[in-house]
C-alpha positions in Angstrom: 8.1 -42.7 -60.9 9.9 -41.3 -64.3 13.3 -43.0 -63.2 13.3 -41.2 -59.8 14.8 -43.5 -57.1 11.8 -45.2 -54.6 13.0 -42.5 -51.8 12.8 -39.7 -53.1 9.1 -40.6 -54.7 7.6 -41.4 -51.5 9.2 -38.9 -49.5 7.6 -36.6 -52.7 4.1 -38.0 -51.6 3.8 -37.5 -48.1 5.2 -34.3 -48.2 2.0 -34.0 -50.9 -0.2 -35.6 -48.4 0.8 -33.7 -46.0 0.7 -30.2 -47.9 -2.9 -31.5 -49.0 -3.7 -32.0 -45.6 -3.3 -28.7 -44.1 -3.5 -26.4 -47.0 -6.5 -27.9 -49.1 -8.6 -31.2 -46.8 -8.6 -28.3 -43.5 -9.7 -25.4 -45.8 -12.6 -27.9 -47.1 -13.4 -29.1 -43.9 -13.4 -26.2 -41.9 -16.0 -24.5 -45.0 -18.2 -27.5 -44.9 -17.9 -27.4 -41.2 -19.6 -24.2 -41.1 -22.1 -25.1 -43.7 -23.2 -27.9 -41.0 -23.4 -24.8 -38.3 -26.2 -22.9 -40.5 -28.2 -26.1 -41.4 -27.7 -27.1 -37.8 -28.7 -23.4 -36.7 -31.8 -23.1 -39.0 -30.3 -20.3 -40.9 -29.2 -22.1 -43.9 -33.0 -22.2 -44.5 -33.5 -18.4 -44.6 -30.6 -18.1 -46.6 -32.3 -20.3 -48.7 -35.3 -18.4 -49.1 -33.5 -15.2 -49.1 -31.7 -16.0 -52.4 -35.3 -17.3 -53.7 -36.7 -14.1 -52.3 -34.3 -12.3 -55.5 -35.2 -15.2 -57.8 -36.8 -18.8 -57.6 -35.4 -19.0 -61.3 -32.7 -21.6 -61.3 -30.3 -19.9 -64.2 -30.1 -16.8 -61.9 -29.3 -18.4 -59.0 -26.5 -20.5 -60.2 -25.0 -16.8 -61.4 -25.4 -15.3 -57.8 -24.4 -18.2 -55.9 -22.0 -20.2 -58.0 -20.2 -16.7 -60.5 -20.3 -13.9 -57.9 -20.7 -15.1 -54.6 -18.2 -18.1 -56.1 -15.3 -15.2 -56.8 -15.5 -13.3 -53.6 -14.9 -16.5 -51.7 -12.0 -17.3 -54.2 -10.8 -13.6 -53.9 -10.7 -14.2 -50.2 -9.9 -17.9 -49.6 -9.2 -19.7 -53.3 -7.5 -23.2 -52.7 -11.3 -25.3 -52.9 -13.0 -22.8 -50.9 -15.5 -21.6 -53.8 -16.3 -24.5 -54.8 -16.9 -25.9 -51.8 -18.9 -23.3 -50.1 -20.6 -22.6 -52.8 -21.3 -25.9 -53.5 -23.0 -26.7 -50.3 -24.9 -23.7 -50.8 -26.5 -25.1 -54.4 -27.4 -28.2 -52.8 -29.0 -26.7 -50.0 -30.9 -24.6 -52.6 -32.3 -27.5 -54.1 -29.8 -28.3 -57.1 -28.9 -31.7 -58.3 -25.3 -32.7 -56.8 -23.9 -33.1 -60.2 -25.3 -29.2 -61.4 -23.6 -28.0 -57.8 -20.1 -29.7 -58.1 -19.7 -29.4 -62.2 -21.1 -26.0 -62.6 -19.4 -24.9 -59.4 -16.4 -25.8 -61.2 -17.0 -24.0 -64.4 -17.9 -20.8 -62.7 -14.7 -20.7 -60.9 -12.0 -20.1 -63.7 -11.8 -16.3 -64.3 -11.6 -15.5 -60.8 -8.8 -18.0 -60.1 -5.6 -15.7 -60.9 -6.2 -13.3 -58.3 -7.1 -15.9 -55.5 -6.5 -15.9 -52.0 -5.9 -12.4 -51.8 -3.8 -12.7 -55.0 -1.3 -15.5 -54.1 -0.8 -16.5 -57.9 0.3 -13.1 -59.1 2.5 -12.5 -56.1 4.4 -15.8 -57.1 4.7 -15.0 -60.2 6.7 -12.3 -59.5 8.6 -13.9 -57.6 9.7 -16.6 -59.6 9.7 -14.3 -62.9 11.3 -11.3 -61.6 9.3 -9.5 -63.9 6.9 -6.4 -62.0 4.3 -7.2 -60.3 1.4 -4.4 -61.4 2.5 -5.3 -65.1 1.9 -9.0 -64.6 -2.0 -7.8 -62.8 -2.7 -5.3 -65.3 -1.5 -7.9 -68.2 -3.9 -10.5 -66.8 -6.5 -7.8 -66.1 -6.7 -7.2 -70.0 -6.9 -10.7 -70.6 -9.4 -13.0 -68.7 -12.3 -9.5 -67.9 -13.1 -10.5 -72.0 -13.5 -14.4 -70.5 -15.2 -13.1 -67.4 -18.0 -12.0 -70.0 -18.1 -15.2 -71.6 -18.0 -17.1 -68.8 -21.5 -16.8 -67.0 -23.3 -17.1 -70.5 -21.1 -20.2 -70.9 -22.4 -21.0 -67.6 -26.3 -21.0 -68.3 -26.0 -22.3 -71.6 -23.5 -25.7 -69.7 -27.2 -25.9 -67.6 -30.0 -25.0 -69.9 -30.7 -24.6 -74.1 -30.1 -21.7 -76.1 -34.3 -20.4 -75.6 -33.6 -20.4 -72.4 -30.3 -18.9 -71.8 -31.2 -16.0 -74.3 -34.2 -15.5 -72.2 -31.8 -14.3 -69.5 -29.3 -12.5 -71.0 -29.7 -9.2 -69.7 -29.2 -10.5 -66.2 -25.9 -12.6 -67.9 -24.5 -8.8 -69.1 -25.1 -7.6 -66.0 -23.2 -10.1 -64.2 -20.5 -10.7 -66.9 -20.1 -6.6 -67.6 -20.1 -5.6 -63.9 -17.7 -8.2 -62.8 -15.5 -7.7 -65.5 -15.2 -4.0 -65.2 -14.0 -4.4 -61.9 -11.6 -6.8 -62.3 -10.2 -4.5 -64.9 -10.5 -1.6 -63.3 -8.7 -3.1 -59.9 -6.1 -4.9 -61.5 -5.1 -2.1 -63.7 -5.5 0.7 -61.0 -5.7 -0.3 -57.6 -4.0 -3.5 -56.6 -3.5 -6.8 -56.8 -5.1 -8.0 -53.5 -8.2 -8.0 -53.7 -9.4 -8.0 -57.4 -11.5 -11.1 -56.9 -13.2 -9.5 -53.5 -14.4 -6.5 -55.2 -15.5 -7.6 -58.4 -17.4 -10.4 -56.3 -18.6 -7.5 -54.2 -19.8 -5.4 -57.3 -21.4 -8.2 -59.5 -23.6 -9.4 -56.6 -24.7 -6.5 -56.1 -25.1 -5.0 -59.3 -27.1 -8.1 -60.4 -29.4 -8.2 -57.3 -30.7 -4.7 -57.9 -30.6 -5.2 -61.6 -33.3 -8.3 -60.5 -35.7 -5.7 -58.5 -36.3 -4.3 -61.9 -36.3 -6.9 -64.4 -37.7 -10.4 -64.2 -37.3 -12.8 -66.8 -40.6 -13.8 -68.6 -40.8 -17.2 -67.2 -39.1 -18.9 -63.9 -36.6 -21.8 -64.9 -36.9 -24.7 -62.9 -35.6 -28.2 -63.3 -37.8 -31.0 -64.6 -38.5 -33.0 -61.6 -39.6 -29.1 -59.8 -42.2 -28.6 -62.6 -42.6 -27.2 -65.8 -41.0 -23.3 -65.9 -44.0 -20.8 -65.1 -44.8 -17.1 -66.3 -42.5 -14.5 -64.2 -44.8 -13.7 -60.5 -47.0 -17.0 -61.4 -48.6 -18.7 -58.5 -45.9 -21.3 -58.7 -43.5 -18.5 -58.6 -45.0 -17.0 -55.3 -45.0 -20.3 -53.7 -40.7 -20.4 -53.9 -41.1 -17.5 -51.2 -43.8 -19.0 -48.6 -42.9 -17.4 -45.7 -41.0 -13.9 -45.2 -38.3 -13.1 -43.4 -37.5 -9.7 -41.9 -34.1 -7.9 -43.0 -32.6 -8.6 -39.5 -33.8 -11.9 -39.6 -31.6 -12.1 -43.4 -28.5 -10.5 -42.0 -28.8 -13.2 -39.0 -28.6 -15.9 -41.7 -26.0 -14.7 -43.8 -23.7 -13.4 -40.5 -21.7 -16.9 -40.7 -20.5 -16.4 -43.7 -19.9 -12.4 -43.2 -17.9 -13.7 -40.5 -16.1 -16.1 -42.6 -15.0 -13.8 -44.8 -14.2 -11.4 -42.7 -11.9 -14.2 -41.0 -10.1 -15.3 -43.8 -9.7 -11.8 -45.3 -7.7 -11.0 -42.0 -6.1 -14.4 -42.5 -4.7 -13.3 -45.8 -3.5 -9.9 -44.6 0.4 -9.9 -44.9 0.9 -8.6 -41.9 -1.6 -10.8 -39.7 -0.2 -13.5 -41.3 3.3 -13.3 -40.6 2.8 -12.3 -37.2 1.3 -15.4 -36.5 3.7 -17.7 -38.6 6.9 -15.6 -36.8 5.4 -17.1 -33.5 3.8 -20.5 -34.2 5.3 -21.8 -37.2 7.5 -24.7 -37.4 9.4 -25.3 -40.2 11.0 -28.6 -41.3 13.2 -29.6 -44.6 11.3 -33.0 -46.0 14.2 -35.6 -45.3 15.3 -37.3 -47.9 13.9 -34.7 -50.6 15.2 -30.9 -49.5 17.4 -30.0 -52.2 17.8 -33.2 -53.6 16.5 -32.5 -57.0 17.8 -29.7 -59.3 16.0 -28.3 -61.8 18.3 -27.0 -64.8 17.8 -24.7 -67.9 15.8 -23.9 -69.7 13.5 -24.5 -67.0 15.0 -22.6 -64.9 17.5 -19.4 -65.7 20.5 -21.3 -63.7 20.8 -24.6 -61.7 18.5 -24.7 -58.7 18.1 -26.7 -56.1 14.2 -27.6 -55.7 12.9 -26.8 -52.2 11.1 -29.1 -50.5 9.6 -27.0 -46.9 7.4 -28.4 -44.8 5.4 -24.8 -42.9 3.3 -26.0 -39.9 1.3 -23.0 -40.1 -1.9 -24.7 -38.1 -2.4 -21.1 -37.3 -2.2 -19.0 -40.1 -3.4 -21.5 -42.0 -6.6 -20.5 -43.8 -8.6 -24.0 -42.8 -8.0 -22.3 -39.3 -9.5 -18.9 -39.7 -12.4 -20.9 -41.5 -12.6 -22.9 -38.6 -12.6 -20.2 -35.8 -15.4 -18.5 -38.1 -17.8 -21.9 -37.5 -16.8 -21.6 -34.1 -17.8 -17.5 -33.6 -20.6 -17.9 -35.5 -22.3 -20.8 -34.0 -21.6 -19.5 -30.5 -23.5 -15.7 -31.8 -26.0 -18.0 -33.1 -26.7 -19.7 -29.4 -24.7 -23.2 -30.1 -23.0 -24.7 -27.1 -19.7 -25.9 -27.2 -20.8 -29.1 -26.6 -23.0 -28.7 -29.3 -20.3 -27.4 -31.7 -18.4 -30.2 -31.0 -21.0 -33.0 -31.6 -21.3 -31.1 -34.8 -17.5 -30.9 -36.1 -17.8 -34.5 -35.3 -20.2 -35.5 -37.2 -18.7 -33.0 -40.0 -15.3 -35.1 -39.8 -17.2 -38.4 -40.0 -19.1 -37.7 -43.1 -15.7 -35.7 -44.7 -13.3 -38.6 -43.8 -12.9 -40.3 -47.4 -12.9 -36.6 -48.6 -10.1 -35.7 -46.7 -7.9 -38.8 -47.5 -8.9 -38.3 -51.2 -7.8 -35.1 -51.4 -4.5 -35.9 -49.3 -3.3 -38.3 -51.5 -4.6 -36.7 -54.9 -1.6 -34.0 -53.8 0.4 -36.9 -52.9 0.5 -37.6 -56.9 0.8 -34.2 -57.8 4.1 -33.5 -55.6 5.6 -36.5 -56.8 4.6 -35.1 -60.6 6.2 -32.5 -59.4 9.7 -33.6 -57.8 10.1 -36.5 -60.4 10.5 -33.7 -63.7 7.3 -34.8 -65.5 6.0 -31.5 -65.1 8.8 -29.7 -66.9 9.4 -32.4 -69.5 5.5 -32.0 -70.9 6.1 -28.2 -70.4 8.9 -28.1 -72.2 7.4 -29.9 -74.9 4.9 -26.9 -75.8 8.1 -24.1 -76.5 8.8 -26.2 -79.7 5.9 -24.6 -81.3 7.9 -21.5 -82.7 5.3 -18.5 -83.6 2.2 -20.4 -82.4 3.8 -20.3 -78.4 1.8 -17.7 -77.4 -1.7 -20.0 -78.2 0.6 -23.1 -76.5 2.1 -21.4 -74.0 -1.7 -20.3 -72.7 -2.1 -23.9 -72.4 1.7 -24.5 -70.9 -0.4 -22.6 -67.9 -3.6 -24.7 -67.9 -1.2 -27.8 -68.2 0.4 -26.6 -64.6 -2.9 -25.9 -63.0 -4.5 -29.2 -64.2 -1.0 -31.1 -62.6 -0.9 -29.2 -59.3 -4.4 -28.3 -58.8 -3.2 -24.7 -58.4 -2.5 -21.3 -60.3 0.2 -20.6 -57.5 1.9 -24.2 -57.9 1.4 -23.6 -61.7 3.2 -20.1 -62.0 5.7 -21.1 -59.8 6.8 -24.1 -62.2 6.6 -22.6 -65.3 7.0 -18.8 -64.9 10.7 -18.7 -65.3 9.9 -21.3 -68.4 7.7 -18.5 -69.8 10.2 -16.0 -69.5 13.0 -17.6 -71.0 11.3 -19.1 -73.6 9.2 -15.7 -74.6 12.9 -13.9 -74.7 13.9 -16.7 -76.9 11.4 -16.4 -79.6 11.4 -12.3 -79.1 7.6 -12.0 -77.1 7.1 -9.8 -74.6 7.8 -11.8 -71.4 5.1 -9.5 -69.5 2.4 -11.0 -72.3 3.7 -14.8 -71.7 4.3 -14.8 -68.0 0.8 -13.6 -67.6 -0.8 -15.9 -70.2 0.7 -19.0 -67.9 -2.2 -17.5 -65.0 -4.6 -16.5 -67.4 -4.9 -20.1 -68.9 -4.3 -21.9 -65.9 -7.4 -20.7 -64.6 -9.1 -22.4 -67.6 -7.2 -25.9 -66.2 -8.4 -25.6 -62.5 -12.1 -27.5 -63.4 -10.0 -30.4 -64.4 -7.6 -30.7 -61.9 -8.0 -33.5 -59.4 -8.1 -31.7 -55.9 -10.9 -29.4 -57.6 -13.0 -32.3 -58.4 -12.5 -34.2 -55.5 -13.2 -31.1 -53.0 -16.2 -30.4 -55.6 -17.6 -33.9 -55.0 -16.8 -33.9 -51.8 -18.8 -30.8 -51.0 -22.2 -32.3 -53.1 -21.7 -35.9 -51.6 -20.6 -38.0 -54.8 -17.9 -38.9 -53.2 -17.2 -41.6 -56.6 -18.5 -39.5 -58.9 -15.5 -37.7 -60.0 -14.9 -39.2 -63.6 -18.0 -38.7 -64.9 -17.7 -34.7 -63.7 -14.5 -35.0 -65.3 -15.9 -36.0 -68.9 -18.4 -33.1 -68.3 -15.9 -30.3 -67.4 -13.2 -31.6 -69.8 -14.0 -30.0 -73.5 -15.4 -26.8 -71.4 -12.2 -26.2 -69.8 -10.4 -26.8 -73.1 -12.5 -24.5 -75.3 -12.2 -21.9 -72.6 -8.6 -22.7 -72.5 -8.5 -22.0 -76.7 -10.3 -18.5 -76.1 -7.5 -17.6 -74.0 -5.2 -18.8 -76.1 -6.5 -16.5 -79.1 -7.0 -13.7 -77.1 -3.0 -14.0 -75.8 -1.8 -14.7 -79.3 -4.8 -11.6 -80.9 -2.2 -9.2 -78.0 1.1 -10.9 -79.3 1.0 -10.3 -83.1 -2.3 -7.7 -83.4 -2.0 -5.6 -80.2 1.7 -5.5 -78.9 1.2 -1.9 -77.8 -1.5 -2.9 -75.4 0.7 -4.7 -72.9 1.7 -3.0 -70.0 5.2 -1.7 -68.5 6.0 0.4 -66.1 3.0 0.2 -64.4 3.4 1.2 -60.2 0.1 0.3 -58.4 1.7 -2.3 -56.5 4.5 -0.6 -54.3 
């Protein structure tokens, strides 16, 4: 693989398979795992009903369910977990598989830099050395103008112009309140839990925006019916039977409890408690240190790691998975019951999980052989027009590795060096890398595969590929001009000195 010797490039994929395995496949598993405790529970059905209760119309449930309710589970989980969960959640709502993985994928892009309680950023300054609360604030003046353009992007991907437009104070709401939060909390708070509030804030702020405004008509797909007048009869059939509040709260408590799990999971402090006492760790044989990666890559010669954590624990697949468990047994499930059910869960999932194994099998070998760097290093021959290329430097990583983390970590030095070299602020560059690599996580291969393997179309992934492909790229150019519009219009806007993280 790119002239690296046959050892090292299959020790390269199974340590991939085996990264996928416990870090993505377990995290996917675990989620749909729960899914499969709600249906099994009834209480997927009132959850159902409870998001038709706010709105039957299909273009505003794809921006509660798949934009805000999509970011808090990134914000908490990341790594799959939004468009998983979510994605269960459209089908069970009634939307065609391919609408629940591909627009499950486009709604989860401006969220991605702050995932999993803001891994990417915290690797970024790590590998960057540059401060952390810049880097947040820097990104938190970039992607809160995509996180407007995003859920109009997102009705309009689904539905024509008539009928986007017919919606678009609901899409302000959502785009404005989400936004200004992740602003707000990047800039001034921290950089934890950006995703968790401004998932948090937009739900909420959209819901009670929908108690007083209804759109003149109720969007549904062709095969439901023709769209209706707003309260129509067709309208007040969506919400047949009504369910108490306690009776709501009942069906959403397995995913409260989810996220309350995996927000304890992410906690520092929880987490390396539980790592200090159960975590094995092994150098990959073979591959530890073996290959070096050299300037201008990197600022010196460095040895590339290669680590393999047993954090079965602490993993977040694991909290996910003790959720299922805690809720199905508040919910009156048996343990024998949960078991036949995680069963039946790891039968149906089982070409999902291998998929997904070796899909990071590829990417780690990507990775080890130095095609990553050579294709990065490619884009810093583009003199004044790096900042637009460099944007894309960061979607390149994140469509390679299937991660903002993996992606900063490859190429944040790169962005440092090379924004030093051409005299751009390193700050603006570094944070570019995450702000366009979230534009590059529809197209990466363990998104798609954990999209279609959470919508059952399991196959399917190239033709959701062709579909996502020119959205993430245009999305990716808007970036790009709003990174290059701060590096030759508004310098003075990027941030130094900032101190919200300690």
């Amino acid at each position: 693989v790119f002239g690296m010797p046959f050892p090292l490039a299959g020790m390269s994929f199974l340590y991939g398979v085996g990264f996928g395995l416990l870090k993505i496949a377990w995290i996917v598993l675990a989620a749909v795992y729960l899914y499969d405790v709600s249906v099994h529970t009834g209480q997927f059905e009132i959850m159902k009903e409870s998001v038709a209760g706010i709105t039957a119309d299909r273009r505003l449930q794809v921006l509660l369910v798949a934009f805000c309710f999509g970011a808090f589970i990134e914000g908490a989980a990341g790594f799959g977990a939004p468009v998983a969960i979510a994605g269960a959640f459209m089908i069970g709502l009634g939307f065609k598989p391919f609408y629940a993985a591909a627009l499950n994928l486009l709604a989860n892009t401006s969220p991605v830099a702050w995932g999993a309680i803001g891994t990417p950023v915290h690797t970024l300054a790590a590998v960057s050395g540059l401060p952390e609360s810049d880097l947040s604030a820097m990104i938190g003046r970039i992607l809160p103008i995509t996180g407007i353009i995003v859920p109009f992007w997102l009705v309009r991907a689904m539905v024509g112009w008539s009928e986007t437009v017919e919606v678009l104070p609901a899409i302000l709401v959502v785009g404005a309140s989400f936004s200004l939060t992740q602003y707000f909390w990047s800039n001034h708070v921290d950089s934890n839990l950006v995703d968790i509030a401004g998932g948090i804030v937009s739900l909420a702020a959209t819901v009670i925006f929908l108690r007083f405004w209804k759109p003149k008509r109720i969007y549904r797909f062709a095969d439901e019916g023709a769209a209706v007048p707003s309260g129509g009869p067709q309208h007040a059939a969506t919400g047949a039977r009504k369910y108490t509040a306690a009776q709501i709260l009942k069906a959403w408590m397995p995913f409260a409890i989810l996220s309350i799990f995996v927000l304890l999971w992410g906690l520092p402090a929880i987490k390396g408690a539980i790592n200090h006492a159960t975590t094995p760790v092994w150098n990959v044989p073979l591959l530890h240190n073996a290959v070096t990666r050299a300037a201008p890559v990197v600022m010196k010669p460095t040895p590339e790691a290669a680590r393999y954590d047993f954090n079965w624990l602490s993993a977040t697949g694991t909290g996910c998975f003790i959720a299922a468990i805690v809720a199905g047994l508040l919910l009156g499930l048996r343990p024998a019951q949960l078991a036949k059910i995680f069963w039946h869960t790891l039968k149906r999932m089982k070409t999902a999980v291998i998929a997904i194994s070796f899909m990071l099998g590829l990417g780690f070998t990507t990775r080890y052989s130095g095609l990553d760097a050579v294709l990065g290093l490619a884009f810093t021959r583009t003199g004044w027009l790096f900042p637009f290329f460099g944007t894309f430097l960061g979607w390149l990583g994140v469509a390679l590795t299937g991660s903002d983390t993996s992606s900063n970590a490859l190429f944040g030095s790169l962005q440092r060096i090379t924004a030093q070299q051409l005299n751009l602020d390193p700050v603006l560059m570094c944070a570019a890398n995450s702000a366009g690599g979230v534009m590059g996580k529809m197209v990466d291969a363990q998104s798609i595969t954990v999209a279609t393997s959470a919508t059952n179309q399991v196959g399917n992934e190239g033709i959701i590929f062709r579909w996502v492909f020119w959205h993430s790229i245009a999305l990716g150019a808007i970036v790009g001009l709003i990174v290059l519009l701060y590096a030759y219009v508004l310098p003075g806007l990027v941030p130094h000195g900032l101190t919200i993280v300690k």
